[in-house]
C-alpha positions in Angstrom: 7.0 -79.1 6.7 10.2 -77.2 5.7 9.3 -76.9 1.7 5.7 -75.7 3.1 7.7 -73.3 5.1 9.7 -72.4 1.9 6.7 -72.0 0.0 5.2 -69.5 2.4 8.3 -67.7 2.6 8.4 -67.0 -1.3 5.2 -65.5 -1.0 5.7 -62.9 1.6 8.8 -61.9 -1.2 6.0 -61.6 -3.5 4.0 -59.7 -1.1 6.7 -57.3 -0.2 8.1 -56.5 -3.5 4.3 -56.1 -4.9 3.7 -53.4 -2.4 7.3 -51.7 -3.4 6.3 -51.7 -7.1 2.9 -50.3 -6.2 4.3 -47.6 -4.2 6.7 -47.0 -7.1 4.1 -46.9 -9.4 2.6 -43.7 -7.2 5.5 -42.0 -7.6 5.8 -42.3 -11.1 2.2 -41.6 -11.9 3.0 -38.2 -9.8 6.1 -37.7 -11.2 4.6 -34.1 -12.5 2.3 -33.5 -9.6 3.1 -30.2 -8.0 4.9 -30.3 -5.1 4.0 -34.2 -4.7 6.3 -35.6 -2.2 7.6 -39.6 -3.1 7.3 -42.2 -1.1 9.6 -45.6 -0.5 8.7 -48.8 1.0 11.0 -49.8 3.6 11.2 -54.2 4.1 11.9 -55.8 7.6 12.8 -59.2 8.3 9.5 -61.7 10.1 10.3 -63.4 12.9 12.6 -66.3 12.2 12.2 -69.8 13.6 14.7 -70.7 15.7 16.1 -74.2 15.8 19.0 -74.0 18.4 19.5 -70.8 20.7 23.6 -71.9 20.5 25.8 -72.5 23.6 28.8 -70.5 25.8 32.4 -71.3 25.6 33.5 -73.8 27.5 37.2 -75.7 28.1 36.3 -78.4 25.4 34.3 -76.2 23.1 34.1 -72.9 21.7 31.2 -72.4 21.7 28.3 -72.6 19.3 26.0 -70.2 17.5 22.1 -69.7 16.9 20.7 -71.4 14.3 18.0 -70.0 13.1 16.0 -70.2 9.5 14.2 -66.9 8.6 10.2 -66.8 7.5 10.2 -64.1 5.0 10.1 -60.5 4.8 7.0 -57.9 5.7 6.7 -54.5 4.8 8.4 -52.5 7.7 6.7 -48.9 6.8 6.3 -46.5 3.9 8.2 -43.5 3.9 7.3 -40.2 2.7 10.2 -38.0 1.1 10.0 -34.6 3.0 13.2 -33.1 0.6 12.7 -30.1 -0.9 11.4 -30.1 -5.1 12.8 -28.3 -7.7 11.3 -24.5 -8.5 9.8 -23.7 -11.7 8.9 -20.2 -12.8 6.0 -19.0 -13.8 5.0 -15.8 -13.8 1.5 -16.0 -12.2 1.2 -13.6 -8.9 -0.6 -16.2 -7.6 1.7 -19.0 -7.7 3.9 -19.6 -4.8 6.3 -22.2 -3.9 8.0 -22.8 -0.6 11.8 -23.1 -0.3 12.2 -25.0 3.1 10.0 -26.2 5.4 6.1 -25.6 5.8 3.2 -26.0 4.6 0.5 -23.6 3.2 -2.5 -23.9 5.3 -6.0 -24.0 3.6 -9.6 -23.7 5.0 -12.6 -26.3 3.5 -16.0 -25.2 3.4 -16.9 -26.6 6.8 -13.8 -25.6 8.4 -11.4 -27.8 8.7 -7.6 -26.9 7.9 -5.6 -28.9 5.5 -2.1 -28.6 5.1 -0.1 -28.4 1.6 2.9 -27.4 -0.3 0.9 -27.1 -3.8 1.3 -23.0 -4.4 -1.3 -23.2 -7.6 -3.0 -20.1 -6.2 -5.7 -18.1 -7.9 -8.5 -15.5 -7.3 -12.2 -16.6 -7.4 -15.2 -14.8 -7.7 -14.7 -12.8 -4.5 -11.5 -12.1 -4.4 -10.1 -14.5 -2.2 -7.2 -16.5 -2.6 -8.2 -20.6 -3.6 -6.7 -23.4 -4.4 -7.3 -25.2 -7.3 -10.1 -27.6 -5.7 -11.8 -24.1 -3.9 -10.1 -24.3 -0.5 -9.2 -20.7 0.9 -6.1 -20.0 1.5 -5.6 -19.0 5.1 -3.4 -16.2 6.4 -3.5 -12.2 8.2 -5.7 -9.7 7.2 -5.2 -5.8 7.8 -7.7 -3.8 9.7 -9.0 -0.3 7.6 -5.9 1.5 8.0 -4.3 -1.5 6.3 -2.7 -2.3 9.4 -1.8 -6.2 10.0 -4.0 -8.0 12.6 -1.7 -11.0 13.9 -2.7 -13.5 15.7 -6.0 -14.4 13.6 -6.1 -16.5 10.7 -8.8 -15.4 7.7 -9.3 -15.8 4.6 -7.1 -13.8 2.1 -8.6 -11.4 0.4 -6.9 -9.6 -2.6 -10.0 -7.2 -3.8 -8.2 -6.3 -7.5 -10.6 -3.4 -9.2 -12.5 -3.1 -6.4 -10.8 -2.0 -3.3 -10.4 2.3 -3.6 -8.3 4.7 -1.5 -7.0 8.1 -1.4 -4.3 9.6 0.8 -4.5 13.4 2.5 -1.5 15.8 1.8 0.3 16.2 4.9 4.0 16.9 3.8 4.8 19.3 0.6 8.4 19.8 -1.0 9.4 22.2 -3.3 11.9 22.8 -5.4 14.4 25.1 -6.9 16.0 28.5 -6.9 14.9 32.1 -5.5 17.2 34.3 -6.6 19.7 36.5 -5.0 19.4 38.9 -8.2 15.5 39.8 -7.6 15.1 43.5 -6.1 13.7 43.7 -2.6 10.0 44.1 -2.1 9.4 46.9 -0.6 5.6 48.1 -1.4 2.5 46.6 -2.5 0.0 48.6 -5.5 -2.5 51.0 -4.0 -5.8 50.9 -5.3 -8.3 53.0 -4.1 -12.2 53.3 -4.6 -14.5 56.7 -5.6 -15.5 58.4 -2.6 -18.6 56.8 -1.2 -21.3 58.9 1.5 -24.1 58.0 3.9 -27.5 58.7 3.3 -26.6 62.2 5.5 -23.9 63.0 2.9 -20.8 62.1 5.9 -18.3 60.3 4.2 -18.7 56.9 4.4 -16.9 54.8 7.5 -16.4 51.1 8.0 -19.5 51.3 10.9 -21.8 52.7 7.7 -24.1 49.9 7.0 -23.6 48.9 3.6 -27.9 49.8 2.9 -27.0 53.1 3.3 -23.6 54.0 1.1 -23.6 55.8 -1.8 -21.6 57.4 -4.3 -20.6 60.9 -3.9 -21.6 62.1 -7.3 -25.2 59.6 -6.7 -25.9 60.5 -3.1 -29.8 59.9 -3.3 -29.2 56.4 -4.9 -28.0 53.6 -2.1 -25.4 51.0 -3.9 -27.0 48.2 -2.1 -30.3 46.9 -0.8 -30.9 44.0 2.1 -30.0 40.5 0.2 -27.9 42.3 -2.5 -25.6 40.0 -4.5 -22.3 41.3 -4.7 -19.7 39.0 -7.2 -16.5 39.8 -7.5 -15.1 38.4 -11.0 -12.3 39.3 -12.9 -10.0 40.8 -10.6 -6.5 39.4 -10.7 -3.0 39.2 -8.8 0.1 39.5 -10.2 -1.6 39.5 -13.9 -3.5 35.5 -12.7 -6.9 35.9 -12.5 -8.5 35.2 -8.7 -11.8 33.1 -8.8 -15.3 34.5 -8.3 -16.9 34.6 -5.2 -20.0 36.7 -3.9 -21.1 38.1 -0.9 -24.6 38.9 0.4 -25.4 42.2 1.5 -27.4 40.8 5.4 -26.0 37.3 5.2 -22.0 37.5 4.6 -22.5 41.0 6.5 -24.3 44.5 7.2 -21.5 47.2 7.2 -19.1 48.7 4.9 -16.2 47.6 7.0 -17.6 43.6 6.7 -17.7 43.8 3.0 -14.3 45.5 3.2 -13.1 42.1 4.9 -14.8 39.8 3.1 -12.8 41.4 -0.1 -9.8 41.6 1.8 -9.8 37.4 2.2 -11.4 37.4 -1.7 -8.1 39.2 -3.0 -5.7 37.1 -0.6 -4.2 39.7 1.1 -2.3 38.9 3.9 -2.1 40.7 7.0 -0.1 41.5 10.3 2.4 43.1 12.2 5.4 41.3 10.5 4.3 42.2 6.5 6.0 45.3 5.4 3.5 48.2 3.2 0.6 47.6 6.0 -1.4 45.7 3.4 -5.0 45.1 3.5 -8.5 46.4 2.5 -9.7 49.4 5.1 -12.1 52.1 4.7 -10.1 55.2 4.9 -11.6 58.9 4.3 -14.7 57.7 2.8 -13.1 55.3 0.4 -12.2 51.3 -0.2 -8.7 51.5 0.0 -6.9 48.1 -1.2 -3.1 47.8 -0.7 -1.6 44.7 -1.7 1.5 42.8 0.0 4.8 43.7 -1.0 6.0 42.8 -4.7 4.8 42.8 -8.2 3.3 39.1 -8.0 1.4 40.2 -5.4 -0.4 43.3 -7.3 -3.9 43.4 -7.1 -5.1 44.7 -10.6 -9.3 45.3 -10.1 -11.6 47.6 -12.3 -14.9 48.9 -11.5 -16.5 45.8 -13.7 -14.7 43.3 -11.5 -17.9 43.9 -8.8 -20.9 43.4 -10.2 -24.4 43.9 -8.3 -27.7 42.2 -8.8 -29.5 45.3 -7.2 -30.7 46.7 -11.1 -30.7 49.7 -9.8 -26.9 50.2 -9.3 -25.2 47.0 -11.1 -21.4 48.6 -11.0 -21.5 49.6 -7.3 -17.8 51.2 -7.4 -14.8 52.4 -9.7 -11.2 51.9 -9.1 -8.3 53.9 -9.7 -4.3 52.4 -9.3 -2.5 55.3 -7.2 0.4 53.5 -6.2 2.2 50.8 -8.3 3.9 47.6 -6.3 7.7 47.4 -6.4 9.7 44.6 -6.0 10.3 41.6 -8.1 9.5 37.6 -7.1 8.0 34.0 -8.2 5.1 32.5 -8.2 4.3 29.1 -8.7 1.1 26.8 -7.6 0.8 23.2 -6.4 -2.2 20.6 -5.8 -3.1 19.1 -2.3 -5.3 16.1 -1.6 -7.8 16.1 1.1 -9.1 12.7 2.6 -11.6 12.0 0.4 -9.1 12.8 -2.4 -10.4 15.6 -3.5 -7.7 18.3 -5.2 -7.1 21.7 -3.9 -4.9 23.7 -5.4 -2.7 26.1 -3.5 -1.2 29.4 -5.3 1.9 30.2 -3.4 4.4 33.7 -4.4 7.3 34.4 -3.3 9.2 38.0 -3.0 12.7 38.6 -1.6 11.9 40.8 1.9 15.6 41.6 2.7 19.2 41.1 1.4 21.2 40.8 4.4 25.1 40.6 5.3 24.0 37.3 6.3 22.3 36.0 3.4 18.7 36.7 1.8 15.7 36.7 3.6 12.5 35.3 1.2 8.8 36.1 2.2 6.3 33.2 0.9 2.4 33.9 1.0 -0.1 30.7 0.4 -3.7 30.8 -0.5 -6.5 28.6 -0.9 -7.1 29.0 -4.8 -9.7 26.1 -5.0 -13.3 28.2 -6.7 -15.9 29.1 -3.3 -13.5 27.7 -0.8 -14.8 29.6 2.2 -10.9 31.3 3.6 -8.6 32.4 0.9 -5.6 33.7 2.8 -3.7 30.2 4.5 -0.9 32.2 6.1 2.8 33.9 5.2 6.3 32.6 6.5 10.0 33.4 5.7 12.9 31.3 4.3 16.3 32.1 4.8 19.6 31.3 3.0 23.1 31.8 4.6 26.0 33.8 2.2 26.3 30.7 0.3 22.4 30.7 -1.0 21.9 27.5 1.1 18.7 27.0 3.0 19.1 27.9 6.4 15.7 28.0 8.5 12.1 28.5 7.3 9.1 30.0 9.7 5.2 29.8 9.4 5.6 26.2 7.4 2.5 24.9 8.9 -0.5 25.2 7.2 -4.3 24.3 7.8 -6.4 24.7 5.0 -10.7 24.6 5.7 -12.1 21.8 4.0 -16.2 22.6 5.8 -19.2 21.4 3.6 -17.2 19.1 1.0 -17.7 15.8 3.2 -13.7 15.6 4.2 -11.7 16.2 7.2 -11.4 19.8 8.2 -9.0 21.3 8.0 -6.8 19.5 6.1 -3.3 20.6 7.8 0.2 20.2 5.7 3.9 21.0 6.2 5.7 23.0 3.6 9.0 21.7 3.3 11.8 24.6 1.9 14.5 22.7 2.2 15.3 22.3 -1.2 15.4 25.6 -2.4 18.6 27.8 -2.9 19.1 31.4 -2.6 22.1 31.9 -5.5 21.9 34.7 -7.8 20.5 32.7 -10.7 19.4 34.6 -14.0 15.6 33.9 -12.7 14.2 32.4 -9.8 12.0 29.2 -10.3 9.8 27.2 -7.6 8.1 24.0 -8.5 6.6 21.2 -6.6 9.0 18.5 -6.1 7.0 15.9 -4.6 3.9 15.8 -2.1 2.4 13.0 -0.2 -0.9 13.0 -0.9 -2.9 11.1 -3.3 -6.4 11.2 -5.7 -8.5 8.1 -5.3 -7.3 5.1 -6.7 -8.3 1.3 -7.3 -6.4 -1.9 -6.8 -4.7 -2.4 -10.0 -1.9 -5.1 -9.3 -0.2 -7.1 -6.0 3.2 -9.0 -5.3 3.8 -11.6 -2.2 7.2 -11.1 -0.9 9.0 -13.7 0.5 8.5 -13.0 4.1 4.2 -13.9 2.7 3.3 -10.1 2.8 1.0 -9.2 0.2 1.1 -5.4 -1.2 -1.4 -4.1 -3.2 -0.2 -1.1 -5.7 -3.0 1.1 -6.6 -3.9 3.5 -9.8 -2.7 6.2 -7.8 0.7 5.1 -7.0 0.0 4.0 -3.3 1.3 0.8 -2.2 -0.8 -1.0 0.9 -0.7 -4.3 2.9 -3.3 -6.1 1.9 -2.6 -9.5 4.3 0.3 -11.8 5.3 0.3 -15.4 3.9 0.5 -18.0 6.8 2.2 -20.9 7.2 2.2 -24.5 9.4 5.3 -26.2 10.8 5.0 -29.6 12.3 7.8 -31.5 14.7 7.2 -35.1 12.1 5.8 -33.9 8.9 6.2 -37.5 8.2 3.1 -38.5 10.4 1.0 -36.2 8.6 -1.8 -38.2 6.5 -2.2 -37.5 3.5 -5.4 -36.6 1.5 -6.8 -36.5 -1.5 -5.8 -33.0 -4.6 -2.3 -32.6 -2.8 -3.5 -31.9 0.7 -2.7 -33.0 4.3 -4.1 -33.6 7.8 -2.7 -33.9 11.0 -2.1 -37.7 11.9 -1.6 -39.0 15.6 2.0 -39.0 14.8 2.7 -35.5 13.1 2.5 -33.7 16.3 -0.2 -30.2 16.3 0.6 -27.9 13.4 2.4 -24.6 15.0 1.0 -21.4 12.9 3.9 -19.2 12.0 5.3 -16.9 8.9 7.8 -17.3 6.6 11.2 -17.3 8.3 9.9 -18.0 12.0 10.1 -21.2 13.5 11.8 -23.0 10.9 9.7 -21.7 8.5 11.0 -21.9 4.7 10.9 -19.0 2.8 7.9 -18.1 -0.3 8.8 -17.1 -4.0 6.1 -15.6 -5.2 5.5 -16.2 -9.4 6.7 -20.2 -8.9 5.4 -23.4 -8.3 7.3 -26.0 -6.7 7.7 -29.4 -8.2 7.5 -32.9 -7.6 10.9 -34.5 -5.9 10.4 -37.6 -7.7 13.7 -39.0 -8.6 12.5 -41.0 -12.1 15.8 -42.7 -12.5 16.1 -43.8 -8.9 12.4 -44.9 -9.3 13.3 -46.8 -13.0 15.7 -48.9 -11.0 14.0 -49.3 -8.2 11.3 -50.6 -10.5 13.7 -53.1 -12.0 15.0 -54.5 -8.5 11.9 -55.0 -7.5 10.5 -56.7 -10.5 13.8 -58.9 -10.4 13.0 -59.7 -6.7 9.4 -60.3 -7.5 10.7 -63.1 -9.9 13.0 -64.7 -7.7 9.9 -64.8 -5.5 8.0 -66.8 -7.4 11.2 -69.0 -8.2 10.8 -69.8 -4.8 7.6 -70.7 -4.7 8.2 -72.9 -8.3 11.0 -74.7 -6.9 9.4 -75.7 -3.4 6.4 -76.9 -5.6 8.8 -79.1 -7.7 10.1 -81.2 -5.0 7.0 -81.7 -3.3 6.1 -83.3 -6.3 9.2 -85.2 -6.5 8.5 -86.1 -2.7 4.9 -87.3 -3.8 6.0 -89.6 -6.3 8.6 -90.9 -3.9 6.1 -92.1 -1.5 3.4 -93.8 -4.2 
């Protein structure tokens, strides 16, 4: 009985140090799996047969203890190594590794989650984020403002070449200097037209409808007939030439005084009670009479071929002659605006110093709309001031809206011009550029980065950097008792407790390193002597066994 016993208890050795090998053998076989997680087999002792149960102290004995014969040895559990694997670089967006604890959570094709720590990301044909084996990688996605929806796991999408955005202009900076050394502005150039007449010979007024002016030295010949092109081309300001636009004699308007207007808006004069020279275009004693805003950048330099006419009859409807010249110096410079769709505008802006008071210069600004048949050119005037030291001080009339009808974006397309950085020192010239503006032209996903928090950030051609989603991530209360599954994945096991959906850095969360894979935690020279104890113990085993079998044969041969 007791060498069958001994026999029986050699073979659970070999039982128990079998299963330790084989679970060795797993580790080593996974020894450059990523992000594999070893495992060790834990031994307990079986139930041991008990031959006495010993006895108490007593006054004639001290007492005896148990005596009891162990049966073996059975595998108690295997363990799986939670502790964090080495990080390896790589380069590869994609890639992620987790430093702490979590697990990536993954979606299969009919919906079930799976939980792992293998970060071998990559991009399929639509743009989402896989794994390896086509599981999608589950985390937040961003509404179309590229806000973050929380709460709602989806499928990450990262749309490379594909995605395309563009960004309206609301904020413009410029930069540089407006000198103290200009000379005031004071006038604008006077231009003024040949004397024009009504069909009764009266000089011409801004009620005359424009059918029925003529030139003085032509009064029998009318200028203009009902649906009469009239282009303006050529005419400049400040020595930059304006674009063309036309008007139509019954459609853009009907008198002299709505043609007068129109041209007023074509030339980009600006008016009202605050602008020095009382610029504008007027009819006055039976002529056009232009008068530009104050300064020589604002000059309006026009010629009788400047308006043409498609009426055959009279193709050069009026001559100009320059009475007055503009005085006053100043700058101009131009900048480019964005609409929604992306579009560019650009915007002439000129500058001419208004006043040079005890406390510090006083600069005059005009913007206009310089973009070819944009319906408003004029956008509106404003002041900047500097204090004695030429540093800015205040600016007025900053706040533009710019009419953006029949192109398909927004309208208008409102901006803030910021003045800030401009100085008003008496510099050898003045100078105004753009110094930064935040719109932006249309532009596609060209690259991304994950930061460690799991945001994903798209840059795009244009220079605009968006969320594109937030990575999510699983904690469990006993990753232990989670069950693990085939290509480096997990499920939840009775003993793992529910997986609690967080981010990076919340609830215990690890961190992500984006570009990095993490390895396996494999320890191969704990594993090589592991391997040897076991094999040693495996031997002894069998020794057992051997020996037990050896002296039942001596018993045998004792009893023939």
């Amino acid at each position: 009985m007791g060498l069958t016993t001994a026999m029986y208890t050699g073979m659970t050795g070999l039982n128990v140090n079998q299963t330790r090998i084989e679970t060795i053998g797993h580790n080593i076989a996974n020894v450059n799996t990523t992000a594999f997680k070893g495992s060790r087999t834990m031994f307990q002792t079986q139930l041991a047969r008990t031959l006495t149960m010993g006895t108490r102290p007593s006054a004639t004995s001290g007492g005896t203890n148990p005596t009891q014969i162990g049966l073996g040895a059975a595998v108690g559990s295997t363990q799986r190594t939670t502790g964090q694997g080495s990080v390896e670089t790589t380069g590869l967006p994609a890639d992620l590794a987790l430093e702490g604890a979590g697990y990536f959570i993954v979606r299969a094709p009919n919906g079930r989650p799976y939980y792992t720590r293998d970060g071998a990301f990559g991009l399929n044909a639509e743009n989402q984020l896989t794994t390896s084996g086509g599981l999608r990688v589950q985390g937040y996605g961003v509404d179309g403002n590229f806000t973050l929806i929380p709460g709602t796991l989806t499928d990450l999408t990262i749309p490379l070449g594909q995605n395309i955005i563009a960004r309206a202009t609301e904020r413009v900076a410029l930069d540089g200097a407006l000198s103290a050394g200009e000379t005031v502005a004071t006038a604008g150039n006077l231009t003024v037209s040949q004397a024009l007449v009504d069909g009764g010979g009266n000089q011409a007024a801004a009620a005359t409808a424009l059918t029925d002016v003529r030139a003085l030295d032509r009064p029998a010949v009318p200028l203009f007939v009902n649906g009469t092109r009239i282009t303006v081309s050529g005419a400049a300001k400040g020595e930059r030439e304006l674009s063309a636009r036309t008007f139509t004699v019954g459609t853009d308007g009907t008198t002299l005084g709505d043609f007068a207007a129109w041209l007023q808006d074509t030339l980009g004069i600006q008016t009202g009670p605050d602008l020095a020279g009382q610029p504008g275009v007027i009819v006055q004693n039976g002529t056009l009479l232009i008068r530009s805003n104050t300064g020589q950048p604002n000059a309006i330099q026009i010629s009788g071929n400047d308006i043409t006419s498609d009426n055959g009859v009279v193709p050069l409807p009026f001559s100009f002659v320059e009475t007055a010249a503009a005085q006053g110096t100043g700058v101009f410079t131009a900048f480019t605006v964005y609409d929604s769709l992306g579009a560019p505008v650009t915007v002439n802006a000129t500058f001419t110093l208004e006043q040079a008071a005890g406390t510090g210069p006083v600069w005059r600004y005009y913007l206009e709309n310089a973009a070819p048949g944009s319906a408003r050119r004029a956008l509106g005037t404003g002041t900047v001031a500097f204090n004695t030291n030429g540093q800015f001080v205040s600016a007025t009339g900053n706040q533009f809206a710019l009419d953006r009808t029949g192109t398909g974006a927004a309208s208008p397309l409102n901006f803030t011009l910021d003045l800030e950085r401009l100085t008003g020192l008496a510099t050898q010239s003045s100078n105004v550029v753009l110094g930064e503006q935040d719109g932006y032209p249309p532009g596609v996903l060209a690259a991304y980065s994950i930061a460690r928090d799991g945001l994903i950030t798209g840059t795009f051609s244009n220079g605009l950097t968006r969320t594109l989603g937030q990575v999510a991530l699983a904690v469990f209360r006993n990753d232990q008792g989670l069950v693990a599954e085939a290509e480096n994945l997990f499920s939840v096991g009775p003993n793992s407790g529910p997986a609690q959906v967080t981010t990076a850095g919340v609830l215990g969360a690890g961190s992500i390193r984006a570009g990095a894979l993490e390895l396996s935690n494999v320890d191969l020279t704990r594993e090589f002597i592991g391997l040897i104890t076991s094999s040693t113990a495996f031997q002894a085993a069998s020794r057992v066994i051997s020996t037990s079998s050896e002296m039942l044969d001596q018993l045998m041969l004792a009893l023939r």
